[in-house]
C-alpha atoms as one frame of an Amber mdcrd trajectory, in Angstrom:
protein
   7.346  12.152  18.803   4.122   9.744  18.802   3.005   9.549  15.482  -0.320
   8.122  15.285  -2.449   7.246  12.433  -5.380   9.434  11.169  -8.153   8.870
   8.365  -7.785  12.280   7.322 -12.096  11.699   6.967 -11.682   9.172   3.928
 -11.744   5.917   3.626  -8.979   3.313   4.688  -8.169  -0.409   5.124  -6.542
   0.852   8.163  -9.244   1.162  11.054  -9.232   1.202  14.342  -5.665   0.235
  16.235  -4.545  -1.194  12.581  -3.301   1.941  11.430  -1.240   2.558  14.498
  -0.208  -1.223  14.716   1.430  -0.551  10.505   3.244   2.978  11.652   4.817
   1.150  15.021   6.037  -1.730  12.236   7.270   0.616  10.244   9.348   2.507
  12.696  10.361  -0.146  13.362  12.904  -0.781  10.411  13.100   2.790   9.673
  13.115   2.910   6.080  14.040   6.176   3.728  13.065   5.068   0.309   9.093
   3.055   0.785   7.293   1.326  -1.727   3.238   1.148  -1.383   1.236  -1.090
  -3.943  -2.331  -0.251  -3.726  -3.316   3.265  -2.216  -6.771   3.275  -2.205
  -7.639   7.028  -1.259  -4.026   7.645   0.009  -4.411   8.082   3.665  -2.257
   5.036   4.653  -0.042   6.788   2.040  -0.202  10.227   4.044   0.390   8.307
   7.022   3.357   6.816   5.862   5.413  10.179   4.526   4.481  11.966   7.623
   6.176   9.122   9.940   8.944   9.217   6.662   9.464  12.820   7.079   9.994
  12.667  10.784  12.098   9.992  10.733  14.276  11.121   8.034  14.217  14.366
   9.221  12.476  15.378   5.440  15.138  13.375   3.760  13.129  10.167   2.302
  11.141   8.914  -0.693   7.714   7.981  -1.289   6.398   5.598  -4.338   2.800
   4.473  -5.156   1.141   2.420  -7.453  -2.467   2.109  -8.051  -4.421   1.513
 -10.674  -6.453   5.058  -9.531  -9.423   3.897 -10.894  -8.313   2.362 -14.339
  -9.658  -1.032 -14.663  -7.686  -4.148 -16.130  -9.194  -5.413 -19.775  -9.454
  -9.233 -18.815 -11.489 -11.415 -16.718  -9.063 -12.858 -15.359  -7.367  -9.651
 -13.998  -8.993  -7.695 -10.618 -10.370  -4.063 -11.340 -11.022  -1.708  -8.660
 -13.313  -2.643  -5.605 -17.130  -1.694  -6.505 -17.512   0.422  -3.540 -15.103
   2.562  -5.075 -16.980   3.753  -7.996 -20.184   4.335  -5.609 -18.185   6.015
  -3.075 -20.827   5.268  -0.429 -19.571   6.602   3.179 -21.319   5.553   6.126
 -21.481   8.874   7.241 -24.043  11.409   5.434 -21.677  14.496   5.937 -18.593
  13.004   4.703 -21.214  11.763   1.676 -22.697  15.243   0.954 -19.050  16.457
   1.317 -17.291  14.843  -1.080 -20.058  13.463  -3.445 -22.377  16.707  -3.635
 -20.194  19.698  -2.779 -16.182  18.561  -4.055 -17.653  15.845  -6.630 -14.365
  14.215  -5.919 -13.271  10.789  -6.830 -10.764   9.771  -3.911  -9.389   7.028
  -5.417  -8.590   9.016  -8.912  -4.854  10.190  -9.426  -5.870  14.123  -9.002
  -7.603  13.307  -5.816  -4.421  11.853  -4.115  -1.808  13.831  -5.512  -3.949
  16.840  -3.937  -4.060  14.962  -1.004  -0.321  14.342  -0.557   0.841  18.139
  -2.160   2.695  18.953   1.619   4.743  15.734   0.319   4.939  16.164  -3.444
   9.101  16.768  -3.368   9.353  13.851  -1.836   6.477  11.606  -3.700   6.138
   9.541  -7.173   2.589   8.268  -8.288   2.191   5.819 -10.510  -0.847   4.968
 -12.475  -0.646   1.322 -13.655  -0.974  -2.678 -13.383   2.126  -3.405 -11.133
   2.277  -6.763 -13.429   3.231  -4.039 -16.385   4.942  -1.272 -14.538   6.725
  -2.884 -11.393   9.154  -4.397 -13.587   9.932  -1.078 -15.399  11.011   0.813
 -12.115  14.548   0.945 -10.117  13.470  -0.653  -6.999  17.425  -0.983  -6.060
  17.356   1.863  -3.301  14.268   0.964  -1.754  13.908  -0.390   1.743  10.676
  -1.315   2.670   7.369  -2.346   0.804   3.859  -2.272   1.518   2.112  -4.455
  -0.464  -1.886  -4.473  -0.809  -2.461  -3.930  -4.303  -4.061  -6.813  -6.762
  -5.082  -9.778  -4.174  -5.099 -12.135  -6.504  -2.800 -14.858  -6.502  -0.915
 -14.007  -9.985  -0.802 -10.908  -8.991   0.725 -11.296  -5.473   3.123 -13.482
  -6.512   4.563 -11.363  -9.311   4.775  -8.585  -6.659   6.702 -10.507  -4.265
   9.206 -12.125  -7.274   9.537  -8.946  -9.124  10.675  -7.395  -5.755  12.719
 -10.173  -4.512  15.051  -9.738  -7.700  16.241  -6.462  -6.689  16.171  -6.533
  -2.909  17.288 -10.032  -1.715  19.882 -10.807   0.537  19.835  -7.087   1.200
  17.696  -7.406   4.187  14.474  -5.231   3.016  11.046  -5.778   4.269   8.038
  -6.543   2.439   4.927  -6.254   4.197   1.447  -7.991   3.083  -1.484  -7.036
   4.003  -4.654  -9.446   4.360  -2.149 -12.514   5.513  -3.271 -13.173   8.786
  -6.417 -14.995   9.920  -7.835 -11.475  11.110  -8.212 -10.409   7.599  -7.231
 -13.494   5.273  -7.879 -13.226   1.738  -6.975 -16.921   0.214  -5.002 -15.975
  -2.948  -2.476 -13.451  -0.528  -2.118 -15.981   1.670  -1.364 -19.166  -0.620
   0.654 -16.855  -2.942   2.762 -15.142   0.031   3.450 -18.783   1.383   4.420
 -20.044  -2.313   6.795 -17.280  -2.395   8.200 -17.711   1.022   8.629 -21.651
   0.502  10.613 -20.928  -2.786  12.834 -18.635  -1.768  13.455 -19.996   1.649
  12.667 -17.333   3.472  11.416 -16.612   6.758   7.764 -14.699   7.466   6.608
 -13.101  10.568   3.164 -12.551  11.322   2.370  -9.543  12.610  -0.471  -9.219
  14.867  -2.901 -11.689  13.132  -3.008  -9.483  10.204   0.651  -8.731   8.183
   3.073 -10.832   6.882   6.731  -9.550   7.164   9.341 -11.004   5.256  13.182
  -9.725   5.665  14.856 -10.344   2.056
């Protein structure tokens, strides 16, 4: 079965071949339990527990943590993207759809649990700062990580440690997103390459784009 990946008609950070590129990745290492920081409006996150669900033939795991519209109480922290709380789509009818008919916040935690209900045996959604919560969870049973949450360097970094203290030298993959030159954000980049450096590690790059580290 070809599983490809589809926007579902909300927004992603997945467009174009980039959301096909992540599944093939993923199938790649064939993972039961996943781990996604930053869901946005959940359709990467749909993506992921239908490929999940085929794989595992139903038998997987599914946890996400987003801040779902909360915002963090210092200026140092990152609070949601801007575009978020305008919900602006490019596209009038998926504008007059959601904004004037559903009045439905995509990103809020209602939104995406609705969203991923065919799932909801198989999924936990977390509401939270991963520097508060990601420390608080048992990460020892899962097997692959998509990371695109906070992109700032703190943050990234206390992702990748927090992570690396239950998975390494179990052979686990973390993916980042916004590594590569294609889609570089500073902070990931630095913080990713810290991380890497320190632990002595070895990082892929996937396509331009996602950095893939085996713990």
């Amino acid at each position: 079965m070809d599983i490809k990946y589809k926007t579902y008609w909300r927004k992603t950070g997945l467009k174009g071949e980039w959301g096909d590129i992540f599944l093939d990745l993923i199938t790649k290492h064939k993972p039961k339990n996943f781990l996604e920081i930053g869901i946005f409006c959940g359709v990467t996150s749909r993506n992921i527990c239908k490929l999940l669900d085929y794989l595992n033939e139903g038998k997987f795991t599914y946890t996400g943590i987003d801040l779902f519209g909360g915002e963090k109480k210092t200026e140092a922290d990152e609070i949601e993207p801007k575009f978020l709380i305008n919900q602006k789509f490019s596209n009038p009818l998926k504008n007059i759809y959601y904004n004037l008919i559903l009045k439905e916040d995509l990103n809020s935690l209602k939104s995406v649990s609705n969203f991923l209900k065919k799932y909801e045996k198989n999924v936990n959604l977390i509401k939270g700062d991963t520097n508060k919560v990601l420390q608080s969870l048992n990460l020892s049973k899962i097997d692959c990580v998509f990371i695109d949450g906070g992109h700032s360097y703190n943050t990234v970094k206390n992702d990748l440690s927090i992570l690396y203290d239950s998975l390494k030298n179990k052979e686990k993959v973390l993916i980042c997103d916004d590594y590569g030159d294609l889609s570089c954000i500073p902070e990931v980049k630095k913080a990713v390459d810290d991380f890497v450096k320190s632990n002595k590690l070895k990082l892929n790059i996937i396509k331009d784009r996602f950095a893939e580290i085996i713990t």
